[in-house]
C-alpha positions as a Markdown table, in Angstrom:
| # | Residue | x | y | z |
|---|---|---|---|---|
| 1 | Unk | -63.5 | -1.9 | -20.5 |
| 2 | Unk | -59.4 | -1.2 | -19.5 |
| 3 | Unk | -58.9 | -0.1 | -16.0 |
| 4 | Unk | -57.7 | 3.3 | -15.8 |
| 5 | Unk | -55.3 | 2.7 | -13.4 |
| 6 | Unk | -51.9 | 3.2 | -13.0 |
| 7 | Unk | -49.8 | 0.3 | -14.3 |
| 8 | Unk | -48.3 | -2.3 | -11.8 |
| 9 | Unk | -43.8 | -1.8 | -12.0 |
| 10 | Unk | -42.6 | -4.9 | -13.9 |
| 11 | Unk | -40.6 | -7.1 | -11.0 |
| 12 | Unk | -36.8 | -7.2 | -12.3 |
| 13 | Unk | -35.9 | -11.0 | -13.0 |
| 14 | Unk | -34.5 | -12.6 | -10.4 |
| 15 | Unk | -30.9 | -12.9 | -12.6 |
| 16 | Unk | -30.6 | -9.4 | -12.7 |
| 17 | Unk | -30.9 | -9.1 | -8.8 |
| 18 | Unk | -27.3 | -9.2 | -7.5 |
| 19 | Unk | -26.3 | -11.8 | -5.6 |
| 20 | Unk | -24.2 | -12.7 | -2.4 |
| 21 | Unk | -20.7 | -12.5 | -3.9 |
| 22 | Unk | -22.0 | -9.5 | -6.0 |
| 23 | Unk | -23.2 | -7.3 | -2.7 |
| 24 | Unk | -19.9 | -8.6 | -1.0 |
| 25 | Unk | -17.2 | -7.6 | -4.0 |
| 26 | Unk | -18.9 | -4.1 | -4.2 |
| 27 | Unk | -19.2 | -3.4 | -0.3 |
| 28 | Unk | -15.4 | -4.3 | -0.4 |
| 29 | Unk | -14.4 | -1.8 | -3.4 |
| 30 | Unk | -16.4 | 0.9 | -2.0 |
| 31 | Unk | -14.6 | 0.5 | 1.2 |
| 32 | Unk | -11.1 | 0.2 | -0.3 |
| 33 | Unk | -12.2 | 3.3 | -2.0 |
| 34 | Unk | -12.9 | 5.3 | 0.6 |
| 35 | Unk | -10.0 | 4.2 | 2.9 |
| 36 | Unk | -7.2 | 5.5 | -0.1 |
| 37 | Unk | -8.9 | 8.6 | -0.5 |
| 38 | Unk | -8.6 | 8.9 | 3.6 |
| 39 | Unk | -5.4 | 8.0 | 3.5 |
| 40 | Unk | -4.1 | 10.1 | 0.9 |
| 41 | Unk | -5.9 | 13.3 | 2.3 |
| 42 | Unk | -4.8 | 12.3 | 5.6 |
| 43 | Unk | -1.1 | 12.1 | 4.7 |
| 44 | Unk | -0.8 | 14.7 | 2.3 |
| 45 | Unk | -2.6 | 17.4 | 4.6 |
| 46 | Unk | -1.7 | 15.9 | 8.4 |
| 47 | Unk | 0.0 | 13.0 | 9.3 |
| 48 | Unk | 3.6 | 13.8 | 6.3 |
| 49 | Unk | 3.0 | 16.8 | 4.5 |
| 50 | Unk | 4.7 | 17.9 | 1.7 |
| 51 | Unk | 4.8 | 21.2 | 1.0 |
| 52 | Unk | 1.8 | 23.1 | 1.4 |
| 53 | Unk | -0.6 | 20.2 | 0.6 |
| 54 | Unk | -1.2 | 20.8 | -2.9 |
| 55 | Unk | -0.6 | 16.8 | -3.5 |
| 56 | Unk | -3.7 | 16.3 | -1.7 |
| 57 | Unk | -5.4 | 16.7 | -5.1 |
| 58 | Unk | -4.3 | 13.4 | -6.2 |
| 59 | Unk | -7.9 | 12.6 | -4.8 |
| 60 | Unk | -10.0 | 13.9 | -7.6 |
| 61 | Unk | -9.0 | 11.2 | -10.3 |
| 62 | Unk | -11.1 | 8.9 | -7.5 |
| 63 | Unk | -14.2 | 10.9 | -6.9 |
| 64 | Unk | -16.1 | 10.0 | -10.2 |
| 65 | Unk | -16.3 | 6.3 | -9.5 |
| 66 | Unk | -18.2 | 6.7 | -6.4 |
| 67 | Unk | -21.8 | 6.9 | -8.1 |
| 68 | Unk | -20.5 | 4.1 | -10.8 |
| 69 | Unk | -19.5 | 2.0 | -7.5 |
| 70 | Unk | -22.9 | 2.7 | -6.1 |
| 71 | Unk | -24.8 | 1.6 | -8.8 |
| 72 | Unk | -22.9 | -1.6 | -9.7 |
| 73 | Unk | -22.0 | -0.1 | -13.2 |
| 74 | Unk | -19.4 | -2.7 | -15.3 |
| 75 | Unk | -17.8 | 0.3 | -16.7 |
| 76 | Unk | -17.1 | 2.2 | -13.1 |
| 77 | Unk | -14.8 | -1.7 | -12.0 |
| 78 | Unk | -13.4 | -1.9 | -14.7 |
| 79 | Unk | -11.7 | 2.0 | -15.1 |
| 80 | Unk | -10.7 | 1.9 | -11.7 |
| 81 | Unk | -9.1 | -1.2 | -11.7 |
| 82 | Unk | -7.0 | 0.4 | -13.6 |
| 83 | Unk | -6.6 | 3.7 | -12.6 |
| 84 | Unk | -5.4 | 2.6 | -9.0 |
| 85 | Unk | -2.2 | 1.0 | -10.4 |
| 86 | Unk | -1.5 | 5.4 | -10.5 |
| 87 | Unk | -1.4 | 5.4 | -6.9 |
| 88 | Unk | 0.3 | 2.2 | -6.5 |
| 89 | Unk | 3.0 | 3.0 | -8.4 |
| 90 | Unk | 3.5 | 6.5 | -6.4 |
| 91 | Unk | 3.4 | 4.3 | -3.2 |
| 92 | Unk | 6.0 | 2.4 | -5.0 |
| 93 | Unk | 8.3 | 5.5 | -5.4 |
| 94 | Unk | 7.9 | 7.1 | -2.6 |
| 95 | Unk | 8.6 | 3.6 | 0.1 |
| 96 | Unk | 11.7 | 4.3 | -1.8 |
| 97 | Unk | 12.2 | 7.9 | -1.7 |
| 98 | Unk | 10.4 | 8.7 | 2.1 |
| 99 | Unk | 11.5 | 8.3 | 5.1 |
| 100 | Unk | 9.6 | 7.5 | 8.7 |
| 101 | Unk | 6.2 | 7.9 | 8.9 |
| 102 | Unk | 5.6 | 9.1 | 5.1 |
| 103 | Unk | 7.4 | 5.4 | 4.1 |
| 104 | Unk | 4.5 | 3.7 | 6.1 |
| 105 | Unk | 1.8 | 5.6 | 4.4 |
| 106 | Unk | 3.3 | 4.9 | 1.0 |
| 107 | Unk | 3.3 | 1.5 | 1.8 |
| 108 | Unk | 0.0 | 1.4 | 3.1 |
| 109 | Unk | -1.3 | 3.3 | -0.1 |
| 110 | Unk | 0.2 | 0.3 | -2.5 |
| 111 | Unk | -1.1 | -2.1 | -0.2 |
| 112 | Unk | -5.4 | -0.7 | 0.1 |
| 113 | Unk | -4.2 | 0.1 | -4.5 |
| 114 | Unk | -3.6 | -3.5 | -4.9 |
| 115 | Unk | -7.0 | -4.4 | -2.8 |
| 116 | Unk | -8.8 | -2.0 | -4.4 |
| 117 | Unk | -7.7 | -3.5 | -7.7 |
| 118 | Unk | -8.6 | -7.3 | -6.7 |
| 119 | Unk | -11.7 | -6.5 | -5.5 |
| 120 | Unk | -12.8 | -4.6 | -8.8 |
| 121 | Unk | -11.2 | -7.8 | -10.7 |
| 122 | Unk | -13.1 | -9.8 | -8.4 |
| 123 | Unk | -16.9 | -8.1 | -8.9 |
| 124 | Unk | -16.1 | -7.8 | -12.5 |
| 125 | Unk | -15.0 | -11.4 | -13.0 |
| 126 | Unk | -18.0 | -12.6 | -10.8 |
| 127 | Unk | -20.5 | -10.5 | -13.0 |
| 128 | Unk | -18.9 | -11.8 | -16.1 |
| 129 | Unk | -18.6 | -15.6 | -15.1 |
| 130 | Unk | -22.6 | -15.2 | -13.4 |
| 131 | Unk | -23.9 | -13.6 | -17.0 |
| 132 | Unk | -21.9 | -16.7 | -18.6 |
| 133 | Unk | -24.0 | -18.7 | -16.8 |
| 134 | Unk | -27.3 | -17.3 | -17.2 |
| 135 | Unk | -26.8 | -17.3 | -20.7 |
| 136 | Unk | -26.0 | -20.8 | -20.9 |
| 137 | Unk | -29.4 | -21.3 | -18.7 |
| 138 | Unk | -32.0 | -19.6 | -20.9 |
């Protein structure tokens, strides 16, 4: 006669576990991603504000990708990889168009926008190139 008890979770196969460079790329965008939207708050409401810090909203496009980030999700890298090159190109206009301290922060917002972007190219390309390869083994 069938146990009644409850059934034993199914292990998840060891290819499906992440792996070194996996862990590493997300920690790195997660980081990246958190550091622009410091930065951005920061400036806009502190450090070189401009006008009564209603640019700080620039945030929000950012926020959603935090749970995608989290939980590894293809989709999340990918949409922020190219959503950064938003902020990157307003760094790029305003190094040009600021002066003292708000010309450092746009410069440091294209700088952590162009991280940010090869690190989600990075885990994405890793993920791709590591499914490649599992494919190829089974």
């Amino acid at each position: 006669m069938p146990s009644m008890s409850a059934p034993t979770p199914l292990a998840a196969p060891a290819s499906l576990a992440p792996d070194g460079p996996t862990q590493a790329t997300r920690a790195v965008a997660i980081a990246l991603w958190l550091a622009l939207i410091v930065l951005c708050l920061a400036w806009e409401l502190w450090l070189a504000p401009t006008g009564r810090g209603t640019l700080a909203i620039k945030v929000v496009p950012l926020l959603p990708a935090l749970p995608g980030l989290l939980r590894m999700r293809m989709y999340t890298y990918r949409w922020l990889s190219l959503l950064v090159w938003l902020y990157a190109t307003e760094g790029l206009v305003r190094v040009g168009s600021e002066q003292g301290v708000g010309q450092w922060l746009a410069l440091g917002e294209v700088l952590l926008s162009i991280a940010l972007f090869v690190a989600c190219a990075a885990h994405v390309r890793w993920r791709l190139k590591r499914g490649a390869r599992a494919a190829d083994i089974a």
